[in-house]
N, C-alpha and C positions, 0 to 999 in steps of 0.2 A: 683681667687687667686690661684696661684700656691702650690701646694705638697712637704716640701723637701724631699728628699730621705728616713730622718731617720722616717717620718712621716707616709711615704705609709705602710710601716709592718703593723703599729699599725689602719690604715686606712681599709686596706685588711682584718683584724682580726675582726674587727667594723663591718664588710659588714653582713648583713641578710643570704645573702647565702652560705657564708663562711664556717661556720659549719655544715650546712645540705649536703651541700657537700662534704666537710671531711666525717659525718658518711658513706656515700652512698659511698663514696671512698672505704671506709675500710670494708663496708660490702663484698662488690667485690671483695677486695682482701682478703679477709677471705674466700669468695666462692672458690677463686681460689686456695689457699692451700688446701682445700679438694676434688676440683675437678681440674687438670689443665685446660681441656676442656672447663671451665665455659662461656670463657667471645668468646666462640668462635662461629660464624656467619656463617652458610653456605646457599645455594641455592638450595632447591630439589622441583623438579617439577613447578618449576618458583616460588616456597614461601621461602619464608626466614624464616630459623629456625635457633635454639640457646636459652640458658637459657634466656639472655638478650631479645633477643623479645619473649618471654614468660612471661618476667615481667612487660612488657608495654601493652603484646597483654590482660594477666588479672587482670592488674590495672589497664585499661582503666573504667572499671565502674568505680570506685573508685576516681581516677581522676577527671572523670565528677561530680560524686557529691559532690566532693571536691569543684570544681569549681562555683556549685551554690551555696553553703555552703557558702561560702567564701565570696561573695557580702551580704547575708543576716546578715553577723556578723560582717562583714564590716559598717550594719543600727546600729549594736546595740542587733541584735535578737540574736535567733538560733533555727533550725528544728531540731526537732529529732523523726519525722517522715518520714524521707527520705528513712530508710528501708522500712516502711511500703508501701510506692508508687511504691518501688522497685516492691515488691512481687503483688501489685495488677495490676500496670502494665502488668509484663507477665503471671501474670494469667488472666485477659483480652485477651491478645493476643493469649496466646496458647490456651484460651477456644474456641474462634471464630474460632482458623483454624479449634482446631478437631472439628470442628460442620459443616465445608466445603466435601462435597463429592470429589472433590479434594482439597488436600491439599497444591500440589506446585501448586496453580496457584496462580499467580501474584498479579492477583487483589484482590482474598482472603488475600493473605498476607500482601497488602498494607490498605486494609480495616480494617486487625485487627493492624495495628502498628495505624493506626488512632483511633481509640477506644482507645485505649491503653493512648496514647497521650493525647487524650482531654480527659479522667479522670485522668491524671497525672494532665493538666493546672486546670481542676476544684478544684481539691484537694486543690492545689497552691494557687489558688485564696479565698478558702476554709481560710485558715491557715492565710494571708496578711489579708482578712477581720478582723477576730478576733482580728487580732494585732491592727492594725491599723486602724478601725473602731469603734470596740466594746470595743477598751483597754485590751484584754487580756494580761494577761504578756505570750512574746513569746517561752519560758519553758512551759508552761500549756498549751494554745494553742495548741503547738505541738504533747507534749505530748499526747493531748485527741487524735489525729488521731495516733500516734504511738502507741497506745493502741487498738481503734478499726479499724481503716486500718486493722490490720494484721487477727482480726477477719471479715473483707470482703474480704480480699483474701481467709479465708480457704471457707466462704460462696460461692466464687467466684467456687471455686474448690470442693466444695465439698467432702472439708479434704484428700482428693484423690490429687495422684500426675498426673497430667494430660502430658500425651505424645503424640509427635506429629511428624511428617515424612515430612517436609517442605523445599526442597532443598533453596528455595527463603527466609527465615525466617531464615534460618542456615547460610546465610551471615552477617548478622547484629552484631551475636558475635564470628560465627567459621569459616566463609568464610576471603578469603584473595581477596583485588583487588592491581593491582599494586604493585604485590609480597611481600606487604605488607597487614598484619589483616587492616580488614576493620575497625573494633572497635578503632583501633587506629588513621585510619583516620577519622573518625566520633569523635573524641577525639580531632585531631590535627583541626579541621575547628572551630567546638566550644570555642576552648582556643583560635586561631588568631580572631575568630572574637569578639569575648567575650573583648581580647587586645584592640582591635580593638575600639570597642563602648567605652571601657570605660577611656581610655587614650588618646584616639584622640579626644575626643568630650568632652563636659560638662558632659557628664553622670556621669562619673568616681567619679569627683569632688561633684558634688550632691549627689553621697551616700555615700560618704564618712561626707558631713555634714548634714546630714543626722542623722550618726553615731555619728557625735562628740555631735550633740545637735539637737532631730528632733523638739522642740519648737518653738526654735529661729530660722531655718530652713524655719520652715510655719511662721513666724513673719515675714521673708521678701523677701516672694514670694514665697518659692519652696515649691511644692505639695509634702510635705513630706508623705503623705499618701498615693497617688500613685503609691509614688518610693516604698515604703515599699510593696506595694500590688504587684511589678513590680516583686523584688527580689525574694518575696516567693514565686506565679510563675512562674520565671524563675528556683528555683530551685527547684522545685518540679516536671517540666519539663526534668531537668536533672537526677534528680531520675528518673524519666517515662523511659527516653534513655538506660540508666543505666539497666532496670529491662529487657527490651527489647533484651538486650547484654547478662545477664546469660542466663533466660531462651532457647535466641535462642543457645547459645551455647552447652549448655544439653540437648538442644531439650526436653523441659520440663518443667513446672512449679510446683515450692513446695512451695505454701501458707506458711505455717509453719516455713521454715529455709532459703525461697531466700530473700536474702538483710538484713539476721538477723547480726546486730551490726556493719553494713555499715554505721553507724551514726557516732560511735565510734571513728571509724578508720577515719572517715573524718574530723572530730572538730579534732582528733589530726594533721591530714595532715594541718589543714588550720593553728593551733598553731605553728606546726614545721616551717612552710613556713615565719614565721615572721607577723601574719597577730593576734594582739591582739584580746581578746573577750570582751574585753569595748566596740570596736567600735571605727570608726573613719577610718585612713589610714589600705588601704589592699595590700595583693601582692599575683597575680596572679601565678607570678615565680615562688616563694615560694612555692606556695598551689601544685602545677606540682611537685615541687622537695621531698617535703612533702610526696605525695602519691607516691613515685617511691619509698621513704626510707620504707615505712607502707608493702608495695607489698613486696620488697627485704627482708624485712624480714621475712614473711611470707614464700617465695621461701626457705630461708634461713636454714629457722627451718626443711624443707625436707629435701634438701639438705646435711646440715650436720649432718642429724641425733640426733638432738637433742628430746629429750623424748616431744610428743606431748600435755603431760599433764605438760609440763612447759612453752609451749608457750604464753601465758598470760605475764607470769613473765618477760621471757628474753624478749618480745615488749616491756613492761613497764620500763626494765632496761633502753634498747636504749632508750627509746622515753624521759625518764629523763636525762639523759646523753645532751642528744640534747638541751634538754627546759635549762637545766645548764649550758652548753656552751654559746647559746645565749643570755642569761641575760646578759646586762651590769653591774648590781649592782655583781653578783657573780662573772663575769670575774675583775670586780675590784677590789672587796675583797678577791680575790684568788691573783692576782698581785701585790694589795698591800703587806701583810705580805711576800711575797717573796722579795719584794724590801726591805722591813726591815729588813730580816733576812741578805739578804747580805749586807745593811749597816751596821747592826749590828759586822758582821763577818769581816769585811776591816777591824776599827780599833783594832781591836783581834789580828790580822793575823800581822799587823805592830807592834804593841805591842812586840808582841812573838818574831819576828823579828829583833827588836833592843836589 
């Protein structure tokens, strides 16, 4: 069925990403009245630099765990242990190099992103158990490893911030291939294929019913507990990527503050993206656009020199601002008494008139 013309505005306005990209508009061009250089892209030494891929190259973690965020709350759950993976992640990985008598060699560093790794999937499978085995509710659940995760990172570390000199490890979050951050391509293969499985295939559709009712679900066939064990997994694996990305970038791990309130920031990217926390339908797009808005603001608040102890505040302003717009019942409610008041004001205005 065809669209009339006067229909697309109101069509356009309706759209999910409509407004997450308005804000991201306007944060950009807020940058740009305080810096005019902002949005500006250049080439040195075959890498591309610019604020703009500086807010892609360090909301790429962010992103990523946006992204397995996003299928898990898509079942109905939610992790909020995902910092916690964060930080034992690279403290795994940076404990094993510096425990290498050399450090950039290769196979050391491919050795520790695997440790790394497979106690991120253990974790994962950890948290899906609980849920979806044992019944825990996926709040508590979480919660218990967002709690002692963080105290096995500092065990991991030994309260100590562990430093490490790893040419090979230092690509993961601060190396560039293809004149582009690597982190970003490691970002950009995970969301195509991630698209990829779950709108090309049954997948998608399966956790999504999954989400709307995982009972009725397993009533008529689907291994809903599986899927469930599948998603926190998968995204406890993307925390794992994620923790792998600061650390190598700081060439360092901090038990104590890596991946602290990356949960946060991501349940709000997957909210903003259009992707409810009932469960049921999700959006991938969304969850991308989401964490670019989370990131830019953060650039933001440097950038413009805003006082660093109101940064809380002004994310919370935008990130309501955002959740406002998107609501259909308030863009209704706001539309509607404006359509009232100018009915109300025609027969005024003819009145006065004659």
């Amino acid at each position: 069925m065809s669209t009339t013309p006067a229909s697309r505005p109101a069509a356009l306005l309706g759209h999910r990403l409509f407004w997450p990209l308005v804000i991201l508009a306007a944060l950009l061009v807020g940058n740009v009245v305080f810096n005019h250089d902002f949005l500006a892209v250049r080439v040195k030494d075959g890498h591309l630099y610019g604020s703009l891929v500086d807010i892609v190259h360090f909301g790429a973690p962010l992103m990523l765990v946006s992204l397995g965020l996003t299928l898990v709350i898509a079942t109905g759950g939610i992790d909020l242990s995902v910092g916690s993976v964060v930080a034992i992640s690279g403290a795994l990985a940076c404990l094993w190099i510096s425990g290498q008598d050399d450090q950039g060699s290769v196979g050391g560093t491919v050795a520790a992103v695997g440790v790394a790794l497979a106690a991120s999937t253990v974790l994962g499978v950890w948290n899906g158990v609980l849920v979806a085995r044992v019944g825990v509710q996926p709040i508590i659940a979480t919660l218990i490893l967002m709690v002692a995760g963080r105290g096995i990172a500092q065990l991991v570390t030994d309260g100590q911030i562990i430093t490490i000199s790893s040419p090979p490890y230092k690509l993961i979050g601060g190396g560039y291939w293809l004149t582009l951050p690597f982190s970003v391509i490691v970002v950009g293969v995970v969301a195509v294929l991630t698209g990829l499985l779950t709108r090309r295939t049954a997948l998608g559709l399966l956790v999504e019913s999954v989400g709307g009712n995982a009972e009725a679900s397993r009533l008529v066939g689907i291994r809903s507990r599986g899927l469930t064990i599948m998603v926190y997994t998968f995204c406890s694996l993307c925390a794992g990527v994620a923790g792998l990305m600061i650390s190598s970038n700081v060439s360092s791990a901090d038990g104590n503050n890596a991946g602290l309130w990356i949960e946060l920031d991501a349940i709000l990217a997957v909210v903003i993206g259009g992707t409810s926390l009932n469960g049921g339908r999700f959006h991938l797009s969304g969850t991308m656009v989401g964490a670019l808005i989370i990131q830019t603001l953060s650039t933001t608040v440097y950038s413009t020199g805003i006082p660093p102890e109101t940064t809380l505040v002004f994310k919370a302003v935008v990130v309501t601002c955002v959740c406002l717009l998107q609501s259909p019942a308030f863009r209704a409610k706001v539309f509607r008494r404006r359509a009232r008041r100018e009915a109300t004001a025609v027969p005024a205005d003819a009145e006065a008139a004659a």
